[in-house]
C-alpha positions as CSV (number, residue, x, y, z in Angstrom):
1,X,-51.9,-93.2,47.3
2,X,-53.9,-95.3,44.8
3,X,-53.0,-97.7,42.7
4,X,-55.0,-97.1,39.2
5,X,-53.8,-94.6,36.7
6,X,-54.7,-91.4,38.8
7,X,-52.9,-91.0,41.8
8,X,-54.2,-89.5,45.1
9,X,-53.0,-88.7,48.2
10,X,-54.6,-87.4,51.6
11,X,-52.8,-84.6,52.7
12,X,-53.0,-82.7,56.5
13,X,-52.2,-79.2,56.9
14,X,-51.2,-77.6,60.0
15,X,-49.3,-74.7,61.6
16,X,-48.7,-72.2,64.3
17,X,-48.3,-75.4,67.1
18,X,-45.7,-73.2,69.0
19,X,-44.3,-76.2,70.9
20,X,-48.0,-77.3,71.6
21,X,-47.5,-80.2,68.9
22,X,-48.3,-82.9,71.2
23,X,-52.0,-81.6,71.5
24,X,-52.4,-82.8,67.9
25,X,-51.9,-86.6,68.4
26,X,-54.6,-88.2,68.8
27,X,-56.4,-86.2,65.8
28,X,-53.3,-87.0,63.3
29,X,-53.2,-90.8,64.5
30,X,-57.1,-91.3,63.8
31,X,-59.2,-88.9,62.3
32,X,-57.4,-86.5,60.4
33,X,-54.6,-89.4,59.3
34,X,-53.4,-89.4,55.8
35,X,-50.3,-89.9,53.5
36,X,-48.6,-86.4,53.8
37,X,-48.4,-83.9,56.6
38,X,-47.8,-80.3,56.1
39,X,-46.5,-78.2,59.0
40,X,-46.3,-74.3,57.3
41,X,-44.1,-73.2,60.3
42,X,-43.7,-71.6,63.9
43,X,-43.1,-75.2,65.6
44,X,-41.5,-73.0,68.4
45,X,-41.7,-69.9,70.4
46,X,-38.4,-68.3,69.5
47,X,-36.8,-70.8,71.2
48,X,-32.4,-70.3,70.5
49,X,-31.6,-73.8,72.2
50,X,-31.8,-77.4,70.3
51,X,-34.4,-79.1,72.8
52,X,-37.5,-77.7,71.0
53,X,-36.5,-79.0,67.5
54,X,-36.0,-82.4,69.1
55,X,-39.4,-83.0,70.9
56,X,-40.7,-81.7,67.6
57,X,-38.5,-84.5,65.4
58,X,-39.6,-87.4,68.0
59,X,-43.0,-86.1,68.0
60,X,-42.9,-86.6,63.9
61,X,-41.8,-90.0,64.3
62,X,-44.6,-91.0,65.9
63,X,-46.7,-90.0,63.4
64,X,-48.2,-92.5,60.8
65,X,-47.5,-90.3,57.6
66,X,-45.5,-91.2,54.5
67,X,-44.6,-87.6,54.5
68,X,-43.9,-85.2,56.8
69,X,-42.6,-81.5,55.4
70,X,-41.8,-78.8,57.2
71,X,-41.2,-74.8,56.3
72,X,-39.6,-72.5,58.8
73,X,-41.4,-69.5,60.4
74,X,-41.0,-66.4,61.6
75,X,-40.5,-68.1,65.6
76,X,-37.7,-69.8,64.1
77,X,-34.5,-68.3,65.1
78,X,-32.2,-71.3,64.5
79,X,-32.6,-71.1,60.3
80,X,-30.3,-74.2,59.5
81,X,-32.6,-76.4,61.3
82,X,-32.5,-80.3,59.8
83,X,-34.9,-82.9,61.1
84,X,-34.2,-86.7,61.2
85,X,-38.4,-87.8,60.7
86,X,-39.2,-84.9,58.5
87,X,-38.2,-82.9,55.6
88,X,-37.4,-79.3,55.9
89,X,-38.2,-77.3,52.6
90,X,-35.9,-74.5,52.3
91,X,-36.6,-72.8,49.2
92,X,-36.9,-76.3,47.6
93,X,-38.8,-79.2,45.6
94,X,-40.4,-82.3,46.6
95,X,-41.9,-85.3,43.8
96,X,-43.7,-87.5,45.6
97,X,-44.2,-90.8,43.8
98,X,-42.8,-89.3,40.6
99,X,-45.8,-86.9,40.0
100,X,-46.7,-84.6,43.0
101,X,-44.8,-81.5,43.2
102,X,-44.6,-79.7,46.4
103,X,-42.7,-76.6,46.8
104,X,-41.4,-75.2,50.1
105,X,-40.3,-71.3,51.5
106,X,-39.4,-70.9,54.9
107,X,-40.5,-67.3,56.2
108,X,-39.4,-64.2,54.3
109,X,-39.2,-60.9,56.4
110,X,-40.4,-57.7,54.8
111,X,-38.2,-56.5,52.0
112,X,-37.1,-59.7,50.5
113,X,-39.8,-59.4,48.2
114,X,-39.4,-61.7,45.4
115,X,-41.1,-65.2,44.6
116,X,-39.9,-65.7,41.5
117,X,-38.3,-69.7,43.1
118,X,-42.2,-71.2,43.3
119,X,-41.7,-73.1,39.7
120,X,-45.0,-72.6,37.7
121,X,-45.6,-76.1,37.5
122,X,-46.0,-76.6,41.4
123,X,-49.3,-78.5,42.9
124,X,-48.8,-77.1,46.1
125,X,-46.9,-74.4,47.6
126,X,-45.9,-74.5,51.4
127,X,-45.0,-70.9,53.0
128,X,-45.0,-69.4,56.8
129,X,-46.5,-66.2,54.7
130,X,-49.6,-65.3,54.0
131,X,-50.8,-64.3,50.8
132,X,-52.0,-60.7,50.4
133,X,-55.8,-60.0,51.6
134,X,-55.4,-63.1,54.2
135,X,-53.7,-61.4,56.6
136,X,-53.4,-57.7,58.7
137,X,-50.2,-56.4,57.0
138,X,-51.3,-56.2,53.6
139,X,-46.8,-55.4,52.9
140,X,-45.5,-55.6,49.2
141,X,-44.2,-59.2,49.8
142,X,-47.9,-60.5,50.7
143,X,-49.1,-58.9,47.1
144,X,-46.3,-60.2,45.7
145,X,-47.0,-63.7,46.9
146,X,-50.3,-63.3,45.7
147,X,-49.3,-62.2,42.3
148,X,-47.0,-65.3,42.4
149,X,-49.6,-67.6,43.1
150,X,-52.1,-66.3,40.6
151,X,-49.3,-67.4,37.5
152,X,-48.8,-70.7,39.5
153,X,-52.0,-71.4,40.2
154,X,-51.6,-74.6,42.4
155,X,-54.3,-76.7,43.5
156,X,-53.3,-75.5,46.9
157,X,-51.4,-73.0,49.0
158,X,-50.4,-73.5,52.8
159,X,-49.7,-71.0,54.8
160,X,-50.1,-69.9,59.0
161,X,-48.6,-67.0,60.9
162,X,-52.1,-64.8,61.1
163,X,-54.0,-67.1,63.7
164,X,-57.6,-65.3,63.5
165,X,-57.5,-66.2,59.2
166,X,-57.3,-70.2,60.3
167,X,-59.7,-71.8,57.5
168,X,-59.7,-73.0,54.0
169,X,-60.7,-69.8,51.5
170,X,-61.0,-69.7,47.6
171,X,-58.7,-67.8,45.8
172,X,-59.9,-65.7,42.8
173,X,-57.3,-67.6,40.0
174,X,-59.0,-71.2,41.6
175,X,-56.4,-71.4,43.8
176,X,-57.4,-73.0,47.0
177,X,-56.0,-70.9,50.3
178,X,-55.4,-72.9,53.3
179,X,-54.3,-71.2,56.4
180,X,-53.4,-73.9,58.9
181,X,-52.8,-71.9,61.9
182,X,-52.7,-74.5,64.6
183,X,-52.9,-72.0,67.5
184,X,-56.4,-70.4,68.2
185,X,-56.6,-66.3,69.2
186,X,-56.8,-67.4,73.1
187,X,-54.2,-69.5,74.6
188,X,-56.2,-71.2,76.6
189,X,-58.2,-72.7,73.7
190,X,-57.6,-76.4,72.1
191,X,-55.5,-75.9,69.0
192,X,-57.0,-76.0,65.6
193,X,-58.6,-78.7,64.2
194,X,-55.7,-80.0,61.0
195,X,-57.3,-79.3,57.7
196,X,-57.4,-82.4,55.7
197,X,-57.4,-82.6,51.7
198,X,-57.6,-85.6,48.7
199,X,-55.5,-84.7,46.0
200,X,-55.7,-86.8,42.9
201,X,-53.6,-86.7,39.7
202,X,-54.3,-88.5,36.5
203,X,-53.2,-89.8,33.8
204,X,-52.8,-86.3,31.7
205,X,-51.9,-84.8,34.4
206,X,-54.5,-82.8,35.8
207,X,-55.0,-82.4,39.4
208,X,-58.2,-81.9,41.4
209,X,-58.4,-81.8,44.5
210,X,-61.4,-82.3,47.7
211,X,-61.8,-81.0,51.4
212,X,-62.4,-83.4,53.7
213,X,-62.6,-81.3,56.6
């Protein structure tokens, strides 16, 4: 974070790791470093037992972030999950240094349609679901997300679960759309490069915000 009157923070996206976490290391320890890391879901592979969520939690401690926040996806079956090195946004808030608001949904199957929780005054929104037109199911909730996001209009939106979309995209309302999905279309591919953002703040309170890569 700076120190003068506007505020920044480097902020890394990722998603989709499916218990391949570890591949990411090296990248999150040097290149794509930064303040706060964003993981928008499917740490596992449906796993039921507790041994996944723990490699993931001492793989997050080893990480050099101030933040580290989590959302639940759809590979989640264990929904209460709690995290010693991270925070797990359930439907919930985060102020970073008394200025950045970050707001967190775990996945939301088909039919629980409503998004009315993202609070209009949100800089970034973290869910496992895609917005509508960046993914293949084009349902009600993904328009409804959408529609969401076009009131909110944060300076950024994280998502995952459709693995060919991975990429940064410009929404039509300014909003910029990041899905972060970590796992390429073949398995036998390196996982995704993270995607790796400056956020600044100022004085007034308005936010801009630059790729990095």
């Amino acid at each position: 974070m700076s120190s003068s009157s506007t505020k920044s923070w480097i902020v890394v996206c990722v998603s989709d790791t499916h218990q391949k976490h570890r591949q990411l290391s090296d990248r999150l320890k040097t290149t794509h470093s930064g303040d706060i890391l964003i993981h928008a879901g499917d740490m596992t592979n449906f796993s039921r037992g507790a041994q996944p969520f723990e490699d993931f939690d001492q793989w997050l401690k080893e990480l050099p972030f101030r933040y580290k926040l989590v959302v639940g996806g759809n590979h989640e079956t264990i929904t209460n999950v709690d995290l010693n090195y991270g925070i797990v946004l359930k439907n919930k808030e985060i102020i970073i240094d008394n200025c950045l608001r970050i707001y967190g949904v775990s996945w939301r199957p088909v039919g629980d349609s409503s998004w009315s929780d993202i609070p209009l005054n949100s800089h970034i929104v973290i869910t496992h679901n895609p917005p509508f037109a960046h993914n293949d199911s084009h349902s009600d909730l993904e328009f409804k997300l959408k529609s969401r996001l076009d009131k909110v209009r944060p300076l950024l939106s994280v998502f995952g679960h459709i693995h060919a979309d991975y990429g940064v995209y410009q929404q039509e309302a300014g909003v910029l759309l990041v899905n972060a999905a970590s796992s390429p279309m073949s398995p036998s591919q390196p996982l995704n490069d993270p995607l790796k953002f400056k956020i600044s703040i100022d004085e007034n309170g308005v936010g801009t915000i630059e790729h990095l890569g």
